[in-house]
N, C-alpha and C positions, 0 to 999 in steps of 0.2 A: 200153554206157551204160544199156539199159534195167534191167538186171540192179543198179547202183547208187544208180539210181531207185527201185524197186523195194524196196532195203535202208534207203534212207530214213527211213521210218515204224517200222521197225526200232529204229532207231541211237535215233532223236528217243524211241519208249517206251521204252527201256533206258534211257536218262538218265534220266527220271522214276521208275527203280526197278524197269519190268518184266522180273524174271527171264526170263517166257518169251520174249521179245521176245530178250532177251542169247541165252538157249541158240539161238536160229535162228541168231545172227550164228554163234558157236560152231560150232556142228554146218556150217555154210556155210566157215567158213573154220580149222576144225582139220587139215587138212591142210596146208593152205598154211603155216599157225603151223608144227606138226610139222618139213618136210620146210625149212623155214628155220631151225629150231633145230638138226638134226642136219647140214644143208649148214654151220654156222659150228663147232659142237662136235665134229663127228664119234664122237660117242658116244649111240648107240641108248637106252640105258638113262637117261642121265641127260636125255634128250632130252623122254621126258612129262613130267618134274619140272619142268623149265623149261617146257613150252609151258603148264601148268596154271599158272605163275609170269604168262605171261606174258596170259594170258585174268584173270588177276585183276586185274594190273595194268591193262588195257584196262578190270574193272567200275570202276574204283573211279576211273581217270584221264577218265571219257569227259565227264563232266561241262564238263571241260575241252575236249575236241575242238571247235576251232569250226566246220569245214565237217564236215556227215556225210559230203560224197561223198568225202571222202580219207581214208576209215575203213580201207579196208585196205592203204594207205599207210603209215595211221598204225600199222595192227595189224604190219604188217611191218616197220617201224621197230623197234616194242618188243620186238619176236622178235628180231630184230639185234641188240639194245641187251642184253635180257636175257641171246642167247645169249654175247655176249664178256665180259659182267660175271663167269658162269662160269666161261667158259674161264682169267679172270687169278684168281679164287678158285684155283682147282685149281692154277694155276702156284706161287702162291702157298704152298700146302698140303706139306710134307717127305711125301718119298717113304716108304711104309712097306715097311718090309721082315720079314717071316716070320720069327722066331725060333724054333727048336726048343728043347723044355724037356726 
C-alpha cells in the first residue's frame, strides 16, 4: 500500500502534463505492461508495439482516471484491452503467403 501512496503525487502531476512524473510511472511499471501484453498476444515482437500503444493510451486517458490508487489496475486493464484488440486485427488480416517470381 505504501508503494501506491507513494505513486500518488505521481499519477495527480502526470495529469497536469508532467512528462516526468509519467516516465517514473512508465519506467515503474513497463514490465508489468510488457509481460501482460505478450501473456494475451504471445508474440515477442509485436509485444513493444503495443505496450508503447498502451503507455499512450494511459497519457492521454488519465485525465479521466478517477481514483489514482487503481492506476495500475487501470494500466493493466488497458494492456488487456489493447493486447486482444491486436490479437482480433491479426485474426482478421488474410494470411500471406511467399510467392516465387
Amino acid at each position: 500500500m505504501e508503494e501506491i501512496d507513494a505513486e500518488v503525487p505521481w499519477i495527480e502531476s502526470a495529469r497536469g502534463g508532467d512528462e516526468i512524473a509519467f516516465g517514473r510511472l512508465v519506467e515503474r511499471y513497463k514490465d508489468v505492461v510488457f509481460a501482460t501484453v505478450v501473456a494475451v498476444t504471445r508474440d515477442l515482437d509485436a509485444a513493444q508495439d503495443v505496450a508503447q500503444e498502451v503507455f499512450l493510451r494511459a497519457w492521454f486517458g488519465l485525465p479521466r482516471l478517477e481514483d489514482p490508487t487503481s492506476f495500475a489496475a487501470w494500466l493493466r486493464t488497458i494492456a488487456r484491452n489493447r493486447s486482444r484488440t491486436w490479437l482480433e486485427r491479426r485474426q482478421r488480416q488474410p494470411v500471406q503467403e511467399s510467392i516465387e517470381v
